[in-house]
C-alpha positions as CSV (number, residue, x, y, z in Angstrom):
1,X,6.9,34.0,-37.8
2,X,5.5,30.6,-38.1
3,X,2.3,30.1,-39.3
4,X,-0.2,27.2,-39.3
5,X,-0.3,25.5,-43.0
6,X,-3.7,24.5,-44.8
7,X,-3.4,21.3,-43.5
8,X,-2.7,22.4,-39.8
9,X,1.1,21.7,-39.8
10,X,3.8,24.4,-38.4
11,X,5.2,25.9,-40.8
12,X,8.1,28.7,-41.2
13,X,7.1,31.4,-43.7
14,X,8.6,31.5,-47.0
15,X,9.5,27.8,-46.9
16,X,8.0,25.0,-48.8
17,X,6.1,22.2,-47.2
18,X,7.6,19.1,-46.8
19,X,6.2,16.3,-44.7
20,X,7.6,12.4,-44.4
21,X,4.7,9.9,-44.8
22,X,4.4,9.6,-41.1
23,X,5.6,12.8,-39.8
24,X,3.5,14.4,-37.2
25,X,0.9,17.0,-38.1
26,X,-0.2,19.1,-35.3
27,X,-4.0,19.8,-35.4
28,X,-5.4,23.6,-34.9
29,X,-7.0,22.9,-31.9
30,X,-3.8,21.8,-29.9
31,X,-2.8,25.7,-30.7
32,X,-4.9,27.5,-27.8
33,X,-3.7,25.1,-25.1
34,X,-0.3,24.7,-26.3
35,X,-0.4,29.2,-25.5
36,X,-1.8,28.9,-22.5
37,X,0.1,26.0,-20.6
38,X,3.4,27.7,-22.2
39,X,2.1,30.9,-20.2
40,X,1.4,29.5,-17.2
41,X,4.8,27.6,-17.3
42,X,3.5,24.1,-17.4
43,X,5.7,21.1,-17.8
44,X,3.4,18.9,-20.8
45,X,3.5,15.2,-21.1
46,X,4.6,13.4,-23.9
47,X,1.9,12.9,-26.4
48,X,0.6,11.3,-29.2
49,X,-0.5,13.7,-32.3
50,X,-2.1,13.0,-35.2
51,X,0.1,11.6,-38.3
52,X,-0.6,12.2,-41.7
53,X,-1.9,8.7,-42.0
54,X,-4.6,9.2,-39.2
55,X,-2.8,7.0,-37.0
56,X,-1.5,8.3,-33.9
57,X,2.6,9.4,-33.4
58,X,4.4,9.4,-30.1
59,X,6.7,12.6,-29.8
60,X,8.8,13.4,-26.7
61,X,8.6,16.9,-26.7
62,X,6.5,19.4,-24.7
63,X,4.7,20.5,-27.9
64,X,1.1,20.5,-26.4
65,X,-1.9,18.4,-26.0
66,X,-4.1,17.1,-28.1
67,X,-7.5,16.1,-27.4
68,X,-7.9,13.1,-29.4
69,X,-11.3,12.6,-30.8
70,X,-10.6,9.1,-31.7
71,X,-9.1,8.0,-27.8
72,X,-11.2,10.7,-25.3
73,X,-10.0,8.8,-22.7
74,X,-6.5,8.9,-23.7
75,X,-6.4,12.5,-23.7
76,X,-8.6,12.8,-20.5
77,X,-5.3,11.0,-18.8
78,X,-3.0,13.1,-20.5
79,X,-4.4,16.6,-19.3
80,X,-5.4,15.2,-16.0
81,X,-1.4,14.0,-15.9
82,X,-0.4,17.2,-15.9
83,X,-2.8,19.1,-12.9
84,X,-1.5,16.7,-10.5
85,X,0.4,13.5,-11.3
86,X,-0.4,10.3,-9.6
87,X,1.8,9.2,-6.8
88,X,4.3,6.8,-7.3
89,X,2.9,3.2,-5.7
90,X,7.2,2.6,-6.0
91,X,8.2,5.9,-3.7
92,X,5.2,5.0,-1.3
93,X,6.6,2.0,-0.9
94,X,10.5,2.8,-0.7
95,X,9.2,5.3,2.4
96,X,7.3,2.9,4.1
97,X,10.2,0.6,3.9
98,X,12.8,3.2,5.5
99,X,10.5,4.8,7.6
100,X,10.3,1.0,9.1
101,X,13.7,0.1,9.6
102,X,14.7,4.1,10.9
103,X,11.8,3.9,13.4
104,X,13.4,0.1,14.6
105,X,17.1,1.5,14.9
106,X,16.9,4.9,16.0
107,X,13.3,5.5,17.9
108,X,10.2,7.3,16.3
109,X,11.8,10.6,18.1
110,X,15.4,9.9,16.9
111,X,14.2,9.1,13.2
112,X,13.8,12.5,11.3
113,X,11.7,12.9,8.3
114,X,15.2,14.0,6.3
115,X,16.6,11.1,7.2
116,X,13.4,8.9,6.0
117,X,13.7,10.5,2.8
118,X,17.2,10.0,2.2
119,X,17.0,6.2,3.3
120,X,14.0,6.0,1.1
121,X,16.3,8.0,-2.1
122,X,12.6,10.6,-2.5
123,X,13.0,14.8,-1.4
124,X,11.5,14.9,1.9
125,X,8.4,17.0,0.0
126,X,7.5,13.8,-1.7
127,X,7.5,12.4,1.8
128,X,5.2,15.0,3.4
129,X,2.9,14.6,-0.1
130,X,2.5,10.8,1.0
131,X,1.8,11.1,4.3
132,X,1.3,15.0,6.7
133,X,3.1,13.8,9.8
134,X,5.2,11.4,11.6
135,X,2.6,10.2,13.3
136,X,0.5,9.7,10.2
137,X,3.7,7.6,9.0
138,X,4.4,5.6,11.7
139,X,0.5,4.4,11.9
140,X,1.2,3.2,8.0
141,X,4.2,1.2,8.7
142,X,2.2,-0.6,11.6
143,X,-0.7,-1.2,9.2
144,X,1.6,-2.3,6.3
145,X,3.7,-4.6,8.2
146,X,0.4,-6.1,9.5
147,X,-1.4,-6.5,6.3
148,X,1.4,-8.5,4.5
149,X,1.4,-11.0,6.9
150,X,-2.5,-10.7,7.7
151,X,-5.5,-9.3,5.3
152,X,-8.0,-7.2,5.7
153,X,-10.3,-9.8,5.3
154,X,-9.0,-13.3,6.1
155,X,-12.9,-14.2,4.7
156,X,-13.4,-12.9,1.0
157,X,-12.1,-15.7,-1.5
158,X,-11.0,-18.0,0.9
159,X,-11.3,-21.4,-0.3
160,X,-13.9,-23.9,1.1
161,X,-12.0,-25.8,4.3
162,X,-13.2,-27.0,7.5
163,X,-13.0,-24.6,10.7
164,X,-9.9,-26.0,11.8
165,X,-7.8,-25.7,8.7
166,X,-8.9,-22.1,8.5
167,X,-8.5,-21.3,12.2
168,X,-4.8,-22.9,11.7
169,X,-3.7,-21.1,8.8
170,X,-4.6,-17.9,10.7
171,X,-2.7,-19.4,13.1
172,X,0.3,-20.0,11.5
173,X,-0.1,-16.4,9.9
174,X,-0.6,-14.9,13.6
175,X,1.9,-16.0,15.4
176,X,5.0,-15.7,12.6
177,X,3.8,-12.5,12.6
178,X,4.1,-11.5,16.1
179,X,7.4,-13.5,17.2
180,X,9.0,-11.4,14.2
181,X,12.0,-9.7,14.6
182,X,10.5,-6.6,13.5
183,X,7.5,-7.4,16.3
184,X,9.7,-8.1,19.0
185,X,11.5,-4.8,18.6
186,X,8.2,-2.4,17.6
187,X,7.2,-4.2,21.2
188,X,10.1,-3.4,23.2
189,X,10.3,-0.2,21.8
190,X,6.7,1.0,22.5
191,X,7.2,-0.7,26.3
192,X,9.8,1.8,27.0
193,X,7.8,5.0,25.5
194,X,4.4,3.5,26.4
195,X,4.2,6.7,29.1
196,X,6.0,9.5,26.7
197,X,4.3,8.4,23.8
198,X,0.5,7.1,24.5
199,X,-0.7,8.2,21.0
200,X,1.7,5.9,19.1
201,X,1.0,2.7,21.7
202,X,-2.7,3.8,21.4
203,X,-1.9,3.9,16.9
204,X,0.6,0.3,17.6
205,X,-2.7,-1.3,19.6
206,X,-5.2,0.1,16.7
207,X,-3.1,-0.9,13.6
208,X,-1.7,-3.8,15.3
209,X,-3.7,-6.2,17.7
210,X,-6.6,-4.7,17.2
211,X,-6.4,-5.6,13.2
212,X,-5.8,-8.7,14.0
213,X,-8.3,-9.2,16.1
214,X,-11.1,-7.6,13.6
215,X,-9.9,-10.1,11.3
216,X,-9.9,-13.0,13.6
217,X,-13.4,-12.4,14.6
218,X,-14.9,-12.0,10.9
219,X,-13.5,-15.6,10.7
220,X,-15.3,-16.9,13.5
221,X,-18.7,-15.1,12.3
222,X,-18.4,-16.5,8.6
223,X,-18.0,-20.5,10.5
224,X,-21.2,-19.4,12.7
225,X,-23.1,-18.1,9.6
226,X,-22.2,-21.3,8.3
227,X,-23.5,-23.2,11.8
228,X,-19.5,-24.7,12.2
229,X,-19.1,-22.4,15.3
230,X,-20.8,-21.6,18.1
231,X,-20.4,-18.7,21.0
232,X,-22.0,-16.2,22.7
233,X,-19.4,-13.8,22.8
234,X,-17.3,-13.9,20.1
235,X,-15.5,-11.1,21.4
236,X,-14.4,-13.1,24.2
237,X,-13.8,-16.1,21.8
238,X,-11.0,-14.2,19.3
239,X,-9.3,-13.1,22.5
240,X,-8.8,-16.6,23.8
241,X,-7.7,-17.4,20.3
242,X,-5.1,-14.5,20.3
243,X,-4.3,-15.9,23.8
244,X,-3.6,-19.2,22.7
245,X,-1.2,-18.5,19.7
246,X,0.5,-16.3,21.9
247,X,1.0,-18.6,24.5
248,X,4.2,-17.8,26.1
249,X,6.2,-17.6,22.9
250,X,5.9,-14.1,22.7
251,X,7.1,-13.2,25.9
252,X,9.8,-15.0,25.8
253,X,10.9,-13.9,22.1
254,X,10.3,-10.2,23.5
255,X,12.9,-11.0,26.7
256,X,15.2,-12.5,24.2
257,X,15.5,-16.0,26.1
258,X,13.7,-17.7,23.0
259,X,15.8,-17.7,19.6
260,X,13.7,-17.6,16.1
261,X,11.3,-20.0,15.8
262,X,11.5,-22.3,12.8
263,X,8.6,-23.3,10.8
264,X,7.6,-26.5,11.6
265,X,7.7,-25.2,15.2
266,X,5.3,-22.8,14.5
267,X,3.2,-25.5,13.0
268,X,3.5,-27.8,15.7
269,X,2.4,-25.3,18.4
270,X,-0.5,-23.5,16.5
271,X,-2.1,-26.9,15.3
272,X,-2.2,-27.8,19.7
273,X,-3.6,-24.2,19.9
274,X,-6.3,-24.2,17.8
275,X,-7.2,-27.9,19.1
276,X,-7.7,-26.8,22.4
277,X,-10.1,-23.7,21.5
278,X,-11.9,-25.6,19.5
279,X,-12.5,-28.0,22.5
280,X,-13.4,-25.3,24.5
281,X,-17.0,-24.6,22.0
282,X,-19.6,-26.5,20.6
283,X,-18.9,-26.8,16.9
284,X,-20.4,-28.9,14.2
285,X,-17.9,-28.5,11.0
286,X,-20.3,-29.9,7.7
């Protein structure tokens, strides 16, 4: 039966202690968690115990915790770690990913959550522990896709620039988002299911143009704030932006009678755009 030495080491009985310079000592007040996570069959983290030195030694063995008076927080982590470990930003990532491309090539009713996993290479419980439903999944693709082409908010730590700089690089950002091949086909897709599925065109609309259109407008308030802008309805003003950068490049990409559209070209017809809405308001850029 092992027993706990005088210096709080494991020990087997009838054997002599002997301890490298730097080997491990487990303290006695890792003993009464070590029991009762072994009881309840918990899986423990590796750890760091205390060394004969004072310093701290990593082991990688589930020998219990330690509660480490000189790194609280360390230890906080460590317990905390086991009760429910974080969710892996990689996994969230890999699903959104699949769930993207599955939901393109088969349909959101064709494109099971098995399948999702296996694309993503997670167990479809780590799918349902990132998001409850299909639903809920497909409404996170539609803001991820968004967002990496688009922030939040196109305002906070945007560099000084005159309105029309800013209202071209949201531009530019705009419309390469929406003549995208993955645009094009989320479009087509949703017009075909637009009557079976109104939820997921009412999640495409909220997620989608209606993002983009929060984010135009906070643009638009920041140049008025600033007295660079001026409207009544700004409303009115972000959809005749939208309107504008759309032009009839989107259309046409959707019918398939336009092929990709380089950069420059994109340039060109965003920097005529945003010329003619400014024409169409007072502004006075300082």
């Amino acid at each position: 039966m092992p027993l706990l030495s005088k210096k709080g080491a494991y020990q087997p009985q009838g054997q002599p202690i002997h301890r490298a310079q730097n080997q491990p000592v487990i303290r006695k007040e890792t003993i009464r968690p070590l029991r009762i996570a072994l009881f309840l069959g918990l899986a423990l983290p590796t750890v760091s115990l205390y060394n004969k030195t004072g310093l701290y030694s990593p082991i990688n063995k589930f020998e219990g915790f330690v509660w480490m008076k000189q790194q609280p927080e360390k230890a906080k982590s460590d317990c905390l770690a086991v009760r429910g470990r974080p969710r892996s930003t990689d996994k969230h990532q890999a699903i959104l990913d699949a769930a993207g491309d599955l939901f393109l090539e088969m349909g959101f009713d064709r494109a099971a959550m098995d399948q999702i996993a296996q694309r993503a290479g997670v167990s479809k419980q780590t799918v349902y522990s990132h998001f409850t439903n299909k639903e809920g999944l497909f409404r996170a693709v539609i803001k991820h896709r968004v967002t990496e082409f688009f922030p939040d908010d196109p305002v906070a730590g945007a560099a000084p620039r005159s309105l029309e700089d800013r209202l071209r690089e949201i531009g530019r950002r705009y419309v390469t988002l929406v003549v995208s091949e993955d645009a094009v086909a989320l479009f087509r897709l949703l017009a075909v299911n637009c009557e079976s599925h109104p939820k997921l065109v009412e999640m495409f609309f909220e997620e989608g143009p209606g993002r983009l259109a929060a984010g135009i407008e906070k643009v638009l308030a920041h140049a008025a704030a600033q007295g660079a802008f001026t409207c009544e309805d700004r409303a009115e003003a972000t959809r005749l932006f939208g309107t504008l950068m759309r032009g009839d490049l989107h259309l046409r990409r959707t019918l398939g009678i336009e092929p990709p559209l380089s950069a420059s070209a994109i340039d060109d017809h965003v920097a005529r755009a945003v010329r003619i809405f400014l024409d169409c308001y007072r502004h006075d850029e300082s």
